[in-house]
C-alpha positions, 0 to 999 in steps of 0.5 A: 142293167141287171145282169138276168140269166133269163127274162120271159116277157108278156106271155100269154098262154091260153087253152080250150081255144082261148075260152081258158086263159092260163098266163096273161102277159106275164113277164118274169125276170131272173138274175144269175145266181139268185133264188127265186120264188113264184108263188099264186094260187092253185091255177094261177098259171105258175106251172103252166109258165114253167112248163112254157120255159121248160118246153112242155108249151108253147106260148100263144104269144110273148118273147123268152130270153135267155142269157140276153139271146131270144129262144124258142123251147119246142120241148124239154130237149132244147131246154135241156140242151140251153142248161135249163131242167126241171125237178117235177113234183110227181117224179120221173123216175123208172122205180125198177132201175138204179139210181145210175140206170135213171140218170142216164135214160137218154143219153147212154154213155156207151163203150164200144156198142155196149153200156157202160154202166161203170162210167155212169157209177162214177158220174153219178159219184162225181155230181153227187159228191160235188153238190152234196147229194150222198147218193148210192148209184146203185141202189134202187128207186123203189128202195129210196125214201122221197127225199132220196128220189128227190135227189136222183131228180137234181142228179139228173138234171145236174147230169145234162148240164142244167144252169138254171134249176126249176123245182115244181112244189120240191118240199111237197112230200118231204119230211121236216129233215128233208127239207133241210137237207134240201135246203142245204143241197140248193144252197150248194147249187147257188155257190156252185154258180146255179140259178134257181126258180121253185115254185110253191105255196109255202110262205114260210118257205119262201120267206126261208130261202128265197131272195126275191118274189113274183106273185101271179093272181089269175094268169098275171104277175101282180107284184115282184119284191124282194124277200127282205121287204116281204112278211106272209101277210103280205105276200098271201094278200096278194096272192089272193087279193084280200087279208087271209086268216091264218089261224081258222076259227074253231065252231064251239060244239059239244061232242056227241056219243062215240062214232068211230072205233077202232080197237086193237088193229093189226094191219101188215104192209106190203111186204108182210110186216105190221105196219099198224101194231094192234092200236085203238082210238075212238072219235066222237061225233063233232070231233077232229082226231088228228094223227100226226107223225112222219110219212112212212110210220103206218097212217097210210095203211091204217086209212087203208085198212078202215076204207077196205083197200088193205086186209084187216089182220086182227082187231075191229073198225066199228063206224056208226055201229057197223062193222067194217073191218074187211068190207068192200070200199063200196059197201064202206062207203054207202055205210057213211064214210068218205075219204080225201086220199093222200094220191089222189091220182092213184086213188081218188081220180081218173086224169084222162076224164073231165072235171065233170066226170071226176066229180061223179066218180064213185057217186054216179050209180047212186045218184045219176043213174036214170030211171031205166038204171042203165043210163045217166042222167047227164043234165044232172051231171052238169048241173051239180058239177056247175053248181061245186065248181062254184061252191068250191071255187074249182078253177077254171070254172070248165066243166069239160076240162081234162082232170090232169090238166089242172093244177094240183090245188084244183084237182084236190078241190075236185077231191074235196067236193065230191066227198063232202057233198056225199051222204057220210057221217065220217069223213076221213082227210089224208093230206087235205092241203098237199099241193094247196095254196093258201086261200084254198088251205083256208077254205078247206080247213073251214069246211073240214071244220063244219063237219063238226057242227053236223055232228060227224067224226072227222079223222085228219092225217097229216105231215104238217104239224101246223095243219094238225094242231090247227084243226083237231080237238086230240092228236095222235102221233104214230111212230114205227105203226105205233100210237106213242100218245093222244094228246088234247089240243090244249096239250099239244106244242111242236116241241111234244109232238117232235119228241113222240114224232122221232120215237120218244116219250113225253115225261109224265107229270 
């Protein structure tokens, strides 16, 4: 018999009074030393079942084993204390605090009556050094990169004694260097006798540094294989039970007149630098511009500085022949731009409300208001929330659910359909897939990409190189607040966008 380090059999959770079913009867098995893979659609019950295993839940029904013994997780204490933890995709980190201060939240080493933060200093050294982190304890949460915060999280766990580490989406915000460095740090755990599980929507990945594969498909495991016998085709099949098309088909559209530009921006980051360094671009109608270039280099002020969230310094934004520089959000937004942002729980939505309510959210004075104007008309409201959730295949199919109860992929859905369906001529997608499996990632290429066929400007950023390539007719990569170059589509390689990407020039013919 297979010696598993856990096995977590027919569980079954289910939510709403069971009008939702999360997990039905799934049963996963993980041998000692291995990394395994789980991987489904967004809603699929992934998360939920690790959040099951971490103690966050309880199962309606079904048996959890661990090291051959039956347990009960009733929180993330005792799951702490069986050697289980959990690196979360948001991190949970006190951003104030140093690296030292975080690692010990909890379980304070204590000399006499007082902290002892000295000792703290040197475990943080010791773990880190063991497992390859290169962590400063001292430095600050908010100084670090995300690969850096992402670490601290590992840190932590390791700190409490974790066996058996569950990374939620760990490549999600990481940067192409970061993810091999991350790839190393859990090739360190594994020699060092550590178990993994990590959850994510990234085949290639899965394909990378796993050694087997469960797939759940709607709140049931479908299949369990091992890598080796494993190629992407294969596994999106059976994420989403029918063939995936992994290269979208791109509508034939004459572009029109230029619809969006910017001229010269100057735009400073928060600590008074620039952050966007005078560029131009333009973007005409049935266009897809994209801008590539590593998280950090001055895309998320620039979609700041056109959505009016960020003072424009100098330089002009002109959409549909209106300025918009240093213009309300609101007015920017009834003057025919929607925006997809990068956080949409900072920017986008409200977790403590409904689906239904999200999907409303900065549309409802326009288009729900009732003919008093003071109240909403709230058979309409659900009406066209019925109606996107069907449209956009939103999961669960519940109008009354808590936006910060469903999974990632979901929630950006929600996103997705809401600025689609508004009345715009130029829609703005930053990180349109983050979190997003890979039936969604199709669908939601496809739609972005219809948008050229109504004759609007798009404007796509992402850390995906794959994405970027995949969707835009020109590409621009910024670097250091910088546009390096604007390259055609039919230019455009991996190798010439890394180059641009890390600082560089492209040889001139």
């Amino acid at each position: 018999m297979k010696n598993y380090i856990l096995e977590m059999r027919n569980i079954r959770k289910t939510f709403l009074g069971g009008k939702v079913v999360a997990n039905d009867d799934v049963t996963l098995r993980i041998a000692k030393g291995e990394k395994h893979a789980i991987v489904g659609e967004n809603g699929a019950g992934k998360s939920t079942l690790m959040q099951i295993l971490n103690g966050l839940y309880q199962p309606t029904s079904g048996e959890i084993y661990f090291h051959g013994n039956k347990v009960e997780i009733n929180g993330p204490g005792e799951a702490a204390k069986l050697g289980i933890g959990m690196v979360y995709q948001h991190f949970m980190l006190v951003p104030t605090l140093t690296v030292a201060e975080n690692m010990i939240l909890g379980v304070e080493p204590k000399k006499g009556m007082k902290l002892d933060l000295n000792a703290a200093r040197e475990e943080v050294k010791r773990v880190s050094e063991k497992y390859g982190l290169a962590i400063d304890a001292d430095a600050y949460i908010n100084e670090l990169s995300v690969g850096m915060q992402q670490r601290v999280e590992i840190l932590k766990i390791l700190f409490k004694g974790a066996n058996l580490l569950v990374f939620d989406e760990p490549t999600a915000v990481l940067t192409p260097g970061e993810v091999k460095e991350l790839y190393k740090i859990m090739d360190n755990l594994i020699a060092e006798g550590k178990t993994i599980i990590f959850i994510t929507h990234k085949l290639q990945e899965v394909l990378d540094i796993g050694d087997n594969i469960t797939v759940i498909r709607r709140g049931k495991d479908v299949g369990n294989i091992s890598t080796k016998d494993a190629t992407k085709e294969i596994i999106a099949n059976m994420m989403v039970g029918r063939a995936v098309l992994f290269n979208v088909q791109r509508p034939d559209v004459t572009l029109g007149k230029e619809l969006v530009v910017v001229d010269n921006l100057l735009v400073k980051n928060d600590k008074g630098l620039p952050a966007v360094d005078e560029i131009s671009f333009e973007i005409r109608e049935g266009e897809v511009f994209g801008i590539a270039g590593v998280e950090g280099n001055g895309q998320t002020e620039l979609i700041e500085a056109i959505t009016g969230l960020r003072k424009v310094e100098s330089g002009t934004i002109v959409v549909d022949g209106k300025a918009c520089a240093n213009q309300r959000p609101k007015d920017i937004t009834l003057g025919g731009v929607a925006h997809i942002p990068e956080d949409r729980h900072k920017r986008a939505a409200v977790s403590q409300f409904d689906l239904e309510n999200n999907l409303a959210l900065g549309v409802h004075r326009e288009k729900y208001t009732s003919q008093n104007k003071i109240t909403l008309d709230f058979a309409k409201m659900r009406k066209d929330a019925d109606d996107l959730i069907c449209k956009y295949d939103i999961r669960p199919a519940e109008p009354n659910i808590l936006f910060g109860r469903m999974s990632g992929g979901n929630q950006q859905k929600v996103i997705v359909a809401r600025e689609l369906e508004k009345d715009h001529r130029f829609i703005i997608a930053s990180q349109p897939t983050r979190g997003v499996d890979i039936g969604a990632i199709e669908s939601i290429h496809n739609m972005i990409l219809q948008e050229k066929t109504r004759g609007n400007a798009i404007l796509v950023v992402s850390a995906e190189l794959s994405e970027v390539m995949n969707l835009s007719d020109r590409i621009a990569v910024m670097f250091h607040g910088k546009i390096m170059d604007i390259i055609d589509r039919k230019d455009a390689t991996e190798e010439k966008l890394g180059i641009l990407m890390a600082g560089g020039r492209l040889n001139e013919k």
